[in-house]
SEKELO-990052 format. One record per residue (C-alpha): x, y, z. Coordinates in steps of 0.02 Angstrom, whole numbers, padded with zeros to 5 digits, always signed. Layout:
residues N
XYZ ...
end
This chain:
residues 287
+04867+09628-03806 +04842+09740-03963 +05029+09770-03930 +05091+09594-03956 +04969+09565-04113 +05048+09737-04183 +05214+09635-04172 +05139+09468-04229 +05115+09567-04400 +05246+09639-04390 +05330+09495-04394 +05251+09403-04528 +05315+09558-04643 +05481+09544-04644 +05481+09337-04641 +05377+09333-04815 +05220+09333-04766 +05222+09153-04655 +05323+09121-04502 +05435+09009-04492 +05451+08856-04406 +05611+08717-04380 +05569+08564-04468 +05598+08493-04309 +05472+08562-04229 +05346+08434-04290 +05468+08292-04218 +05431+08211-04053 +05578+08198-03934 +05550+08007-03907 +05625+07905-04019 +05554+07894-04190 +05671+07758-04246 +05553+07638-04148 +05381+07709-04225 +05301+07590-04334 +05244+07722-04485 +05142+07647-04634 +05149+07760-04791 +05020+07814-04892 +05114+07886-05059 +04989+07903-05180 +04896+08036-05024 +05044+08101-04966 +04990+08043-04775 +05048+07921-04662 +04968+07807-04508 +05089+07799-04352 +05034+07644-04274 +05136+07671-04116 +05071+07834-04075 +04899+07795-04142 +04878+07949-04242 +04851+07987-04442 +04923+08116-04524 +04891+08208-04714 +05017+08337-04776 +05002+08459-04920 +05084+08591-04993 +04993+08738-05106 +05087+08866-05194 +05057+09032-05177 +05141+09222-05232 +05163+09344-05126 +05083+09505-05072 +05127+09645-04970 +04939+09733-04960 +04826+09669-04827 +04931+09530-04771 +04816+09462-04615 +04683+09432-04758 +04811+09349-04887 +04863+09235-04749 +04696+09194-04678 +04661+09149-04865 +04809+09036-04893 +04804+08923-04723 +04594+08897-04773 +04680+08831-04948 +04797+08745-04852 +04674+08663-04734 +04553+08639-04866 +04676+08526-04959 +04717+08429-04797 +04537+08377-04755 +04506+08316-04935 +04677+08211-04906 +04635+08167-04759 +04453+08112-04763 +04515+07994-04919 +04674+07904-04800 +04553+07862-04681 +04464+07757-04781 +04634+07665-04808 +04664+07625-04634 +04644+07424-04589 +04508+07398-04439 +04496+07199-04423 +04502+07074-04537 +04432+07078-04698 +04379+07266-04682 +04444+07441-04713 +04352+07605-04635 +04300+07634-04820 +04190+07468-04821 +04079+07522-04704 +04046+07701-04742 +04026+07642-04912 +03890+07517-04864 +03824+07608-04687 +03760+07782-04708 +03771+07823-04510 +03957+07783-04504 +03986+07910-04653 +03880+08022-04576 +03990+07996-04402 +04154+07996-04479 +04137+08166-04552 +04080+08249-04386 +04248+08164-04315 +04329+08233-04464 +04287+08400-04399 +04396+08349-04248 +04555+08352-04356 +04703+08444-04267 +04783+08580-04429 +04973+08641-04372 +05012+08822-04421 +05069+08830-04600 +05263+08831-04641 +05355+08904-04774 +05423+08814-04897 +05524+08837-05083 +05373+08778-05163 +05247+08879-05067 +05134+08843-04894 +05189+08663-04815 +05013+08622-04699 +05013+08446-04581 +04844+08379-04512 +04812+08255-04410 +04696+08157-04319 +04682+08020-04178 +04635+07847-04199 +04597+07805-04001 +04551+07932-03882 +04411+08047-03833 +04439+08114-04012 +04486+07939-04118 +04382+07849-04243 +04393+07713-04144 +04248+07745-04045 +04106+07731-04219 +04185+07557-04234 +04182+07409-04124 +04008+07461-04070 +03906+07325-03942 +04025+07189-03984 +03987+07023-03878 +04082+06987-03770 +04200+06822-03753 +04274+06761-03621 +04478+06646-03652 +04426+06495-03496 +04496+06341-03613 +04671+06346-03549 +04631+06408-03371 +04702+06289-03239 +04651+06326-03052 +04807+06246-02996 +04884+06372-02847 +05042+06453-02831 +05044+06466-03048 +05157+06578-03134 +05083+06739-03216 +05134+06873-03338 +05060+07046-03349 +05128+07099-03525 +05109+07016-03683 +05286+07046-03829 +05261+06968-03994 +05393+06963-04115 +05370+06978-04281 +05547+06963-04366 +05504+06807-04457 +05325+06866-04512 +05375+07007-04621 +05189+06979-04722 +05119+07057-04537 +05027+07206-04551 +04940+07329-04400 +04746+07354-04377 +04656+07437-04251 +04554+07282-04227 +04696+07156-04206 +04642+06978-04158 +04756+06831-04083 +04709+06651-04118 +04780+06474-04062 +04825+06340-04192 +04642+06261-04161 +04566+06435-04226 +04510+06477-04031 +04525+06669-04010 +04634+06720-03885 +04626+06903-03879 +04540+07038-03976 +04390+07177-03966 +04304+07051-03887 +04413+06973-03760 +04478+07148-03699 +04423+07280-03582 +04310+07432-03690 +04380+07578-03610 +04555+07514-03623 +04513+07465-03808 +04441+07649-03854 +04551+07746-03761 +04729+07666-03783 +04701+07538-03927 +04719+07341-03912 +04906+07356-03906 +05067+07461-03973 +05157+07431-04129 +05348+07465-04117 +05469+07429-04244 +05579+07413-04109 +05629+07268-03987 +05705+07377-03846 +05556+07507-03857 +05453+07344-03820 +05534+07300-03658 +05530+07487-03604 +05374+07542-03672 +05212+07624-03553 +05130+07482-03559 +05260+07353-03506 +05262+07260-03330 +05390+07159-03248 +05339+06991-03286 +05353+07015-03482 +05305+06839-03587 +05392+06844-03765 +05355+06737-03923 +05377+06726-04101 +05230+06667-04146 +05164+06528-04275 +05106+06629-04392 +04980+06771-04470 +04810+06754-04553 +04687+06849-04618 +04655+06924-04806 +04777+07078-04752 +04876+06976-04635 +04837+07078-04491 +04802+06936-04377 +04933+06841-04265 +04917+06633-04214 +05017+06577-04074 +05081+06413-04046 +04965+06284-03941 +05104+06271-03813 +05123+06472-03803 +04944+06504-03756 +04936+06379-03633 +05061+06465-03521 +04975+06629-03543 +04817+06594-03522 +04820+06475-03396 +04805+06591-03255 +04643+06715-03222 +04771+06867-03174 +04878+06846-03319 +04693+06855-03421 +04671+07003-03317 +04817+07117-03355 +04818+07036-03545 +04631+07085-03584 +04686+07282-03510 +04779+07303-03674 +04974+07244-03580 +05019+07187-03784 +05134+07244-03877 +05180+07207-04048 +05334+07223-04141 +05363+07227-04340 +05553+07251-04368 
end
């Protein structure tokens, strides 16, 4: 063991201090083309919506020392790390839960949540540190569903509702076990966590309360793509697949979707279709 951690250092000596690592080793081999990514610029992070995860990065300068390098480098990725939880714990707040709120509106007004969200904060994943021109390149990142995601201080003890208005007991009726909404003509869309589908009345169809818990916490209500062919091939997708472009969005960030009348009542007009909908089977895409 002491043999291999002789060449570890070894190593880092005669690469400059840091190892180096392929830019492409942060890439995942499915295709990223159809990941829905939301920017944040002004934090230098970014919320992947199809993979549910939120990531800071940072870069912090640094010169270089050839005395006591295991020290120098322990001191550099703690910089590094510091730099991505500040980052980070600031983009969370910027992530959209359900119409009209952002995470920072409750731990702003709610105590316990900001109390909670910085214990999951202590959950955040830090990558080894790269080497870069302008000096130690860090990535952090942390889940928003999972064992591990934020999802699980939200959405707390919600009531729950159950969709029976367009139920028709009539035998032999055709269901669907996966949900594809298109979004190409609602470019104003934008993703949540807590996403909520309405009919033209203002009846909710589907949402934190309409869905299974587990499901909810562990895979989120649905999967953004930006892409229509990811849709139809995605985890979640069945065999009997109902598409729409819905009617429209609504909501003060336009996060929520309203399907036409005529939609809904073919969806959720039989109890299985309800069944496989409410276990999350949506899937949303924003070209």
């Amino acid at each position: 063991m002491r043999f291999f951690w002789f060449l570890f250092l070894i190593s880092f000596c005669f690469s400059g201090v840091f190892f180096s690592i392929e830019d492409n080793f942060y890439v995942s081999n499915i295709d990223a083309k159809s990941f829905l990514v939301e920017k944040i610029t002004e934090l230098d992070a970014e919320i992947n919506w199809t993979t549910g995860i939120i990531r800071v990065f940072t870069t912090v300068p640094y010169t270089s020392q050839k005395e006591n390098i295991g020290k120098f480098y322990d001191e550099i990725q703690n910089s590094v790390n510091r730099e991505l939880y500040l980052k980070l714990s600031r983009a969370i707040g910027l992530i959209r839960l359900s119409d009209p709120f952002l995470v920072k509106d409750y731990y702003q007004s709610y105590p316990d949540i900001r109390y909670e969200l910085s214990t999951y904060l202590e959950k955040t994943i830090y990558y080894p540190m790269v080497k870069k021109e302008k000096g130690a390149y860090g990535i952090a990142e942390l889940p928003l569903f999972g064992e591990k995601g934020i999802v699980n201080i939200f959405f707390k003890d919600i009531p729950r509702k159950e969709v029976t208005n367009y139920i028709d007991e009539s035998k032999d009726l055709e269901y669907f076990d996966t949900l594809i909404i298109d979004m190409i003509v609602h470019k104003e869309f934008n993703p949540s966590i807590g996403l909520r589908i309405y009919d033209e009345d203002g009846t909710l169809l589907y949402g934190p309360e309409t869905v299974n818990p587990e499901v909810f916490k562990k895979e989120g209500l649905c999967i953004y793509t930006k892409n229509l062919a990811y849709a139809f091939s995605s985890v979640r997708t069945g065999k009997r697949i109902f598409y729409t472009i819905p009617a429209k969005v609504k909501g003060q960030f336009n996060t929520d979707i309203v399907l036409f009348n005529a939609d809904a009542r073919r969806l959720f007009a039989s109890k299985r279709s309800l069944k496989y909908i409410n276990n999350c089977k949506v899937i949303i895409v924003k070209p």
